[in-house]
Each structure stands twice: as structure tokens, then as C-alpha cells.
N, C-alpha and C positions, 0 to 999 in steps of 0.2 A: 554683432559687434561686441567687445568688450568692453565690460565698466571704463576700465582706463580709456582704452580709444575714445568712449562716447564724454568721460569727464576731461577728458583733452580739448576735446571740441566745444564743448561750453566752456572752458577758461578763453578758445581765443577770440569765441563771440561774447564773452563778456569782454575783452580787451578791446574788441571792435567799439560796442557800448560806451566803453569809459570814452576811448575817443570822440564820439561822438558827444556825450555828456559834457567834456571840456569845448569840445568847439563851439556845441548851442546853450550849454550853463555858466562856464567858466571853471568848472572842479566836475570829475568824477563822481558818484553816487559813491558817498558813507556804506559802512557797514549794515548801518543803521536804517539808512535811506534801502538799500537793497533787502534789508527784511522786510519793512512796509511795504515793499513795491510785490514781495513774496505773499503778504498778509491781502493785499486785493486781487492778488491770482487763485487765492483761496477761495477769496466771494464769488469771486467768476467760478471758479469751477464747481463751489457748491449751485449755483443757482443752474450750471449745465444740468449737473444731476438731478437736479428738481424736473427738469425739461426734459430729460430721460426718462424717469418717471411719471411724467406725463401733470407734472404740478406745474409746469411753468408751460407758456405757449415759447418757443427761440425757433425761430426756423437753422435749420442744419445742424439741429444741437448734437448730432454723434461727432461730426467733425468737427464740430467747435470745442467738444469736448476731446478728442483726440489730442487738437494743439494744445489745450489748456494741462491735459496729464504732464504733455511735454514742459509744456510751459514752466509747472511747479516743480520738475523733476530737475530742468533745467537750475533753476533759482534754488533747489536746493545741495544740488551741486559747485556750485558758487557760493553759496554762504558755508557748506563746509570748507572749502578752499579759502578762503579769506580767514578763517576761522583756524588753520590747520589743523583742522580734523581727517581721516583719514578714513572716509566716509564708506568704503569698500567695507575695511577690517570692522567699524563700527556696526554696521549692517549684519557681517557675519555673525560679531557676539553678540548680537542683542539676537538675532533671530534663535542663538543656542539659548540662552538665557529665556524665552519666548518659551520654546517645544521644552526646555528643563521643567518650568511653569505650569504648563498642560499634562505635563505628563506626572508631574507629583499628584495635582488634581483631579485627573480622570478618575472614576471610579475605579478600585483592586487593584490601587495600584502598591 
């Protein structure tokens, strides 16, 4: 699937979200509130990977870790979108800027 198609589909389960946030909060999740909420998908999926590695006991930690990839991938497709960031193009040039980086430092170069 394509970037676009798949960041379509997190704006309109995040739109799903708000709604549901206004009906059982009264407001929407903040900007603010949706990066903390990104910042404990972090912990979760650091402590997957622990459990991957074999540091943590989680029972079905490859698929808890699977949703949780999703999870952060999701949440960070939504904080660029809130943010109008244009997180495809963004992605591109840092990855050019990334390999420009490696490739000055390689060794002969």
C-alpha cells in the first residue's frame, strides 16, 4: 500500500478517536495530549524489544510487538498531520541527508 493510502487511513481512525474522546472526555486529545500518548507507545514498545531479546518475560511479544510498530508508526503519522508536516517528503530528505552523511565518512572517500 502506499504511504498516502496508509496516512489516509490513520487521519480517519484518528477522526474516529476524537469522536470517541469528545463523547467519553468531553474535547478531543491536544496536540500535546497525542504526543504523550505517542511517548507511552515508546515504553511499550521499548520493553517489546526487551522481550525480544529475551530481557523481559511478555508472552506473544512478536505480536505485541508487531501492533505496537504499528502503533508508533500510526501516532507518528498523526502528529505530522496535525503538525502540517509533510512527512513522506520529510522522510525522503533526511534519508538523502542520512546516506550524503555516511557516505562523506566512509573511509576513501
Amino acid at each position: 500500500m502506499e504511504f498516502s493510502r496508509l496516512a489516509a487511513r490513520a487521519f480517519i481512525v484518528r477522526a474516529q478517536y476524537a469522536e470517541l474522546e469528545r463523547k467519553n472526555f468531553g474535547a478531543a486529545w491536544t496536540n500535546e495530549e497525542l504526543a504523550l500518548g505517542f511517548v507511552g507507545d515508546v515504553g511499550d514498545l521499548a520493553k517489546l524489544v526487551m522481550a525480544q531479546s529475551g530481557r523481559r518475560n511478555i508472552p506473544d511479544a512478536k505480536e505485541k510487538l508487531a501492533h505496537e510498530l504499528a502503533d508508533c508508526l500510526w501516532s507518528v503519522m498523526v502528529l505530522a498531520h496535525v503538525h502540517r508536516i509533510d512527512l513522506e517528503r520529510a522522510f525522503l530528505q533526511t534519508m538523502d541527508e542520512l546516506e550524503r552523511r555516511i557516505t562523506e565518512e566512509m573511509p576513501g572517500s
